[in-house]
matplotlib code that plots the C-alpha trace (Angstrom):
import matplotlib.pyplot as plt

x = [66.2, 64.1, 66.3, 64.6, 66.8, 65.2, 66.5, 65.6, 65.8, 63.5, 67.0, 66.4, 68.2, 66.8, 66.5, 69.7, 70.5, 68.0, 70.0, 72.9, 71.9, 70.4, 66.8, 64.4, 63.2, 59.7, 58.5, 60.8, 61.6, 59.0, 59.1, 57.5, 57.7, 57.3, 53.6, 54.3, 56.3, 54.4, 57.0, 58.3, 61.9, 63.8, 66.9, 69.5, 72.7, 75.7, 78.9, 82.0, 84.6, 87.7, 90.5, 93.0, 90.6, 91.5, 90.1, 87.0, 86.3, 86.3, 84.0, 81.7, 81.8, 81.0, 78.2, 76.9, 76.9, 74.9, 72.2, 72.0, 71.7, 68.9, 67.0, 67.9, 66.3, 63.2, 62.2, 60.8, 62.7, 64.7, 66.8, 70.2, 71.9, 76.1, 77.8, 79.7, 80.6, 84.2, 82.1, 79.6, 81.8, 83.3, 79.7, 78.5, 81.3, 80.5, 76.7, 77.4, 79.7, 77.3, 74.6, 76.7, 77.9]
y = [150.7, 148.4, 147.8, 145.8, 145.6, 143.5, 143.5, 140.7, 142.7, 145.8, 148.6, 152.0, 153.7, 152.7, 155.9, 155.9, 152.6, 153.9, 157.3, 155.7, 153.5, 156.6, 156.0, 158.6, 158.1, 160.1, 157.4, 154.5, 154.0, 151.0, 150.2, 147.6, 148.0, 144.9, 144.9, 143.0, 140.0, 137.4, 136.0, 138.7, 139.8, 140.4, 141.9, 142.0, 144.4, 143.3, 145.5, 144.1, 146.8, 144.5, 146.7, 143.7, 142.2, 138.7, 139.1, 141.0, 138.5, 135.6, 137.7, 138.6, 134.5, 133.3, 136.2, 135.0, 131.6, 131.8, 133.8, 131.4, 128.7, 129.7, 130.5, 127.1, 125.2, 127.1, 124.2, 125.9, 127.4, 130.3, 131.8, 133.2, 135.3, 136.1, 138.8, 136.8, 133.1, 133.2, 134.8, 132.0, 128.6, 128.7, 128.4, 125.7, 123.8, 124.0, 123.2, 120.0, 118.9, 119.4, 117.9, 114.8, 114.3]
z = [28.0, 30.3, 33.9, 36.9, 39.8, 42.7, 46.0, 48.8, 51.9, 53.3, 52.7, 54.9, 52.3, 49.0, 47.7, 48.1, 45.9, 43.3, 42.8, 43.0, 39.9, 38.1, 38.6, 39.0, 42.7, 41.9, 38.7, 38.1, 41.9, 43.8, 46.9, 48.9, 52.9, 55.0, 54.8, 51.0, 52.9, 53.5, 56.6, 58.5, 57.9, 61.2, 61.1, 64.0, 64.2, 66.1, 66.8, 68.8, 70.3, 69.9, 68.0, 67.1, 63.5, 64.5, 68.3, 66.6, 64.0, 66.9, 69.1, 66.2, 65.0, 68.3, 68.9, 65.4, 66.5, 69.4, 67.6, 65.1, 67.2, 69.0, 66.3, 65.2, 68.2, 67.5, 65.1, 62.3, 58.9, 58.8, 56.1, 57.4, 54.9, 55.4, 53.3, 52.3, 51.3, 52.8, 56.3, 56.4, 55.7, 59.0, 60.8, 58.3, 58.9, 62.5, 62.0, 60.0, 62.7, 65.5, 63.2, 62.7, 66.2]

ax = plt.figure().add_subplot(projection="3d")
ax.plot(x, y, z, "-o")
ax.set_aspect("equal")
plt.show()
């Protein structure tokens, strides 16, 4: 059985992921560190303290916002990943709105 899992982000953990599929880590385990990439992949954590979900989510949306936004008036590409498609619809709408106005 042939398997090739790719994955498009440097993961601390990979071992991990490559156990956790049932690969040997010591011969059918490859990993590439950022020196491979040929643009840079930054990553940025955020946490908000908010207990109430709905006053976190707006906190983390706005903090999100912001970020993305000045990356944005950097003028050159960028790739911005969400988890989710549900998470990131909210700040396209936004985008498209400011974009149109």
């Amino acid at each position: 059985m042939i398997r090739i899992v790719g994955l498009s982000a440097t993961l601390p953990n990979y071992k991990d992921v490559g156990l956790f599929l049932g690969v040997n880590v010591d011969t059918g385990l490859f990993y590439f560190d950022a020196s491979y990439r040929p643009v840079p992949l930054e990553m940025q954590f955020v946490g908000v303290t908010e207990k109430r979900v709905l006053d976190a989510k707006n906190v983390m949306d706005e903090i999100c916002y912001e970020k993305v936004r000045c990356f944005l008036s950097q003028f050159v590409p960028h790739a911005i990943f969400s988890v989710s498609h549900r998470s990131a619809l909210p700040c396209k709408l936004h985008f498209a709105f400011i974009s149109t106005s």
